[in-house]
C-alpha positions as CSV (number, residue, x, y, z in Angstrom):
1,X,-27.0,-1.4,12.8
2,X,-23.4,-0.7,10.4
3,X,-24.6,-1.2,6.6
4,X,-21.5,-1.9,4.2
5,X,-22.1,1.0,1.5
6,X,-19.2,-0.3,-0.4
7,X,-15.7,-2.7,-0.4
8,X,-12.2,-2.2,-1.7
9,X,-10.2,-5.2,-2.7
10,X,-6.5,-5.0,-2.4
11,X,-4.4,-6.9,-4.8
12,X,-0.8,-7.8,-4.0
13,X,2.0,-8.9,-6.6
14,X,5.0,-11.0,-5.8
15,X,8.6,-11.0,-7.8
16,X,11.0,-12.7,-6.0
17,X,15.0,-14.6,-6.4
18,X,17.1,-16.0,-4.3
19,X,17.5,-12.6,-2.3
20,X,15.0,-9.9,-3.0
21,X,11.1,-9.9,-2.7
22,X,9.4,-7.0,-4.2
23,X,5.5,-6.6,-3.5
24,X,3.1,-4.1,-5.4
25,X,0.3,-3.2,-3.4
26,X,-3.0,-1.9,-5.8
27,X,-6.3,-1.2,-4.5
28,X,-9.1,0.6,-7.2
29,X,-11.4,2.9,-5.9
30,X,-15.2,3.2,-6.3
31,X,-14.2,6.9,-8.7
32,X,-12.1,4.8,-10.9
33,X,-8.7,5.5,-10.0
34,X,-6.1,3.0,-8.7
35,X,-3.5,3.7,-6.6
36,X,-0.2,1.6,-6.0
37,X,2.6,1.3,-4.0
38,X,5.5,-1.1,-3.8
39,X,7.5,-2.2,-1.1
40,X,11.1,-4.6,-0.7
41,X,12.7,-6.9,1.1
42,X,16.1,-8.3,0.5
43,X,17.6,-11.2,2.0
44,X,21.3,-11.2,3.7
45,X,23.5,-14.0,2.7
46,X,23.7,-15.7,6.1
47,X,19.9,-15.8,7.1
48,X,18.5,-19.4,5.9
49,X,15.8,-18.6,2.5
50,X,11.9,-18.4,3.8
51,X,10.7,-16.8,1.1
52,X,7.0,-16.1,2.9
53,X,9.1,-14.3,5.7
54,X,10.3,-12.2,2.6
55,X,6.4,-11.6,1.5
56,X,5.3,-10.3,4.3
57,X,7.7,-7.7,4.8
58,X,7.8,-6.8,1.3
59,X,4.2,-6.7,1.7
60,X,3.7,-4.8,4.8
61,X,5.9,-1.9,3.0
62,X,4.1,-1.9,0.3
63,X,1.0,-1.7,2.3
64,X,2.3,1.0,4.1
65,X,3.4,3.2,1.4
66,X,-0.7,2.5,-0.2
67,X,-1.8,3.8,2.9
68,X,0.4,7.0,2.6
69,X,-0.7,7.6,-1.0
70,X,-4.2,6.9,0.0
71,X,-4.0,9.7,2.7
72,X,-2.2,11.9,0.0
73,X,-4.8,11.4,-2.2
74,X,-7.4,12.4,0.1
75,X,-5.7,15.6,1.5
76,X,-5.7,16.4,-2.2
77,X,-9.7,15.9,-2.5
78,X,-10.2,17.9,0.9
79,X,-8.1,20.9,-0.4
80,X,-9.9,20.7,-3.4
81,X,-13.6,21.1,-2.2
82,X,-12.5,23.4,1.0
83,X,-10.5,25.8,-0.8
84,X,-7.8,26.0,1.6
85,X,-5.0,23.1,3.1
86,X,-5.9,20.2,5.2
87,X,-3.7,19.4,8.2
88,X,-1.9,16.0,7.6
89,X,-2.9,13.2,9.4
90,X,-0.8,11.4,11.2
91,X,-0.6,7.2,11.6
């Protein structure tokens, strides 16, 4: 049986006019820290204005950039209790 030892909660943030959609991704982790990321989308002048179709690929950047800092971050902590330099992972 899988036991949930603990849960992250990612909060998204939404700025948006007639054109542009920017996102910031932000996810706090059980050590305290926080780690962001922000993604864009901008509109051209000839596609009709769906802002949610704006949201989600300003969000989906953002959440891909969090996911990058995320591995970052842990590279970082594995470097730092091996002594030597992790191999990147790749997604």
């Amino acid at each position: 049986m899988m036991r949930t030892t603990v849960g992250w909660h990612v909060e998204m943030e939404f700025m948006e006019d007639d054109e542009h959609t920017r996102a910031v991704a932000m996810v706090r982790l059980p050590d305290g820290s926080e780690v962001r990321a922000h993604g864009q989308a901008s509109r051209h002048h000839t596609d009709s204005n769906q802002p949610r179709v704006g949201e989600e690929i300003a969000g989906a950047r953002a959440l891909n950039e969090l996911a990058m800092r995320l591995l970052t971050k842990a590279h970082g902590e594995i470097d730092a209790a091996s002594g030597r330099t992790s191999h990147p992972i790749h997604v």
